[in-house]
N, C-alpha and C positions, 0 to 999 in steps of 0.2 A: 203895433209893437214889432214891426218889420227889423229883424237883425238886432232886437232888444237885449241888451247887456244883463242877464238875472243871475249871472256866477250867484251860487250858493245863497240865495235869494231864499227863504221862508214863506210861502205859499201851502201849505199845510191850510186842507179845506177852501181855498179860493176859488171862487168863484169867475170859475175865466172860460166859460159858457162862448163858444163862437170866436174866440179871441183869435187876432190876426198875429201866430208867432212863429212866422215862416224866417228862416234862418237865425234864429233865436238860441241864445247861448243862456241855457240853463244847465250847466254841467254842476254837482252838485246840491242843483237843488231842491229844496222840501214840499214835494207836491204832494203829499200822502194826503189821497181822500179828496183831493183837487178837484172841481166838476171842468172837464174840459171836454163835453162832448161837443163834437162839431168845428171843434179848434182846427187852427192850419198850424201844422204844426214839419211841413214839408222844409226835408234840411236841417231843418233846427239839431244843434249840437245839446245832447241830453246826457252823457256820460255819467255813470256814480252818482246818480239823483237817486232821489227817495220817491216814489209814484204807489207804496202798497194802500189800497184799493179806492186808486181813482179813477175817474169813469172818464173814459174817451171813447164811448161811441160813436161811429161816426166821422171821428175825427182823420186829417190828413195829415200823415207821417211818411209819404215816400222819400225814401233818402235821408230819412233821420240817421242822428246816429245815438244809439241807446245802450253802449257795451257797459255791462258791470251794474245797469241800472237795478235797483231793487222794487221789483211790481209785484209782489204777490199777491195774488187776490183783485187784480186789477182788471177793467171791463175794459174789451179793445175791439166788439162786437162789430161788425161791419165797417171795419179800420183799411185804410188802406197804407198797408206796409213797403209795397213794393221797393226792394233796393236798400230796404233799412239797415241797419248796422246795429246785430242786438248780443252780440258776441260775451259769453256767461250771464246774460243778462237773467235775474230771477224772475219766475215766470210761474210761482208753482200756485196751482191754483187757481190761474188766469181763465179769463173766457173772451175764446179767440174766435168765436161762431163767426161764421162766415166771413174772418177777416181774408184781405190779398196781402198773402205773402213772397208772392216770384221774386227772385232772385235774391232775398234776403238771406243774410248772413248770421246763423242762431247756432254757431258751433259753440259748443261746452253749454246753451245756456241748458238753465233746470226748468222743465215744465211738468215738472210731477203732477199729476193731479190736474192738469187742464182740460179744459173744455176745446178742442176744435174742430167741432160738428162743420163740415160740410169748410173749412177752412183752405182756401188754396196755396197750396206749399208748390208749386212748380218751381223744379230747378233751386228749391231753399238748401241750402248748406246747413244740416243738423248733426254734425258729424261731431262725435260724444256727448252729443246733447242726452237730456236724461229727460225720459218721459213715460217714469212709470207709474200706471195707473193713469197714464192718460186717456183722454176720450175723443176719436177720430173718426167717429162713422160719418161715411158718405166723404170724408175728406181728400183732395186731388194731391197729390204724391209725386205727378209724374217728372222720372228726372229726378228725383230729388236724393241728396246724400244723407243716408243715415248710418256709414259706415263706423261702425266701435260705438254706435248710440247704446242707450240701457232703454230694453221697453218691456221690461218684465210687468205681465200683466196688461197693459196697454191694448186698449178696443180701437181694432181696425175696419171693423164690417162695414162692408162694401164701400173702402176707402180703393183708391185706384193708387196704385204703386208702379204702375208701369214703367220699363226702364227703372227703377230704381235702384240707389248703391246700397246694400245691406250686409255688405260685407263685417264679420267678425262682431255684428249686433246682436246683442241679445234678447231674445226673442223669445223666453224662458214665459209661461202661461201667458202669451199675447194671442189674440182674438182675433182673428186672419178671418172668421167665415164671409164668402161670401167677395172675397178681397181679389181685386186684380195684381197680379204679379207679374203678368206676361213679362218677360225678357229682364225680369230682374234678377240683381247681382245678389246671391245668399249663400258668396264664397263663405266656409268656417263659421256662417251664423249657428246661435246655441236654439233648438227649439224644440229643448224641452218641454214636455205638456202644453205644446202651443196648442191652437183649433184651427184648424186648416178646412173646416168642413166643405165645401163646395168653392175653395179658392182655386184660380186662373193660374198655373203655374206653367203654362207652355210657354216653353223656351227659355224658362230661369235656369240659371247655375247654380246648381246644389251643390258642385265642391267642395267635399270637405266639410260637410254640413255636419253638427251632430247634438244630441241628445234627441231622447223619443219624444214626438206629438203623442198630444192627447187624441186626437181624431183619426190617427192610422198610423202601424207600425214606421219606421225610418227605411224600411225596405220596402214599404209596400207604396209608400208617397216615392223611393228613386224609381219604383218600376214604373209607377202611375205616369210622372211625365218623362221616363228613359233618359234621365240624369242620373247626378249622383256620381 
């Protein structure tokens, strides 16, 4: 079904296990609870579809494009995203375990509540994405923008953030222990009762940082790495 015509297509629950829908035009349409693990799904134009909780494990999505789609609750576990285009897309709830995300474009979307254990975000655009109470351990970061993001509450242990933009994010009881930071941007981020416990901060820009961590005064984290 190479370059397959599905505009607004009813697919709810189908069963499209390995299916071949590389550059495929489902904008639109009704995949809620779809099984498409293992699908080629690279290119394919997926805009304002319906996808809450169907499973694409597995499946190949670099270069889709997914903005506005509605997934909640949807399985994208070992998915390779690379380059995708998922812009507000909903997200909350998802489980993104060891999906590739590089260079994907996930600004505004919502991933409240997801899972992405050990997930590769290098160089991802999450910039006012929201992801609170999401779940990040072990996750690669580096590079990646999460400037004006919400991650109130959000577990980051020993997610690697290196270089990252965190500018003006909110960081308000987020779970840093353990977390690399080196050389990342936390111009004006809020970190109140964040957990900073044994996180890597050398050479971040605390500019302008503020509200107090749970894990050590705001004065005593600008002395610890002589920012601030």
């Amino acid at each position: 079904m190479t370059n397959a015509i599905l505009r607004g297509a009813q697919l709810n629950t189908a069963n499209l296990r390995g299916a071949n829908l590389h550059d495929a035009h489902l904008d639109h349409a009704d995949l809620t609870r779809a099984d498409l693990r293992g699908a080629d799904l690279r290119g394919a134009d997926v805009p304002y579809a319906f996808m809450t909780s169907a499973d694409l494990r597995n499946a190949k999505l670099q270069g889709a494009h997914l903005d506005v789609t509605q997934a909640s609750c949807i399985r994208l576990d070992d998915v390779d995203l690379t380059g995708a285009t998922m812009f507000g897309m909903n997200l909350t709830g998802a489980n993104l375990t060891r999906a590739e995300l590089r260079d994907a474009n996930l600004r505004s979307a919502n991933l409240r509540s997801a899972l992405l254990k050990e997930t590769k975000l290098y160089r991802t655009d999450l910039t006012e994405a929201r992801l609170q109470s999401a779940k990040l351990p072990g996750a690669l970061l580096i590079e990646t923008t999460l400037n004006k993001a919400m991650l109130y509450r959000a577990k980051f242990i020993h997610a690697n953030l290196l270089r990252a933009n965190l500018t003006d994010a909110d960081l308000t009881e987020a779970d840093l222990t353990r977390a690399h930071l080196e050389d990342a941007d936390l111009i004006h981020a809020d970190l109140t009762r964040a957990i900073l416990t044994d996180a890597d901060l050398t050479d971040a820009d605390l500019t302008g940082v503020h509200g107090e961590p749970a894990s050590e005064t705001l004065a005593q984290l600008c002395r610890r790495i002589g920012s601030c």
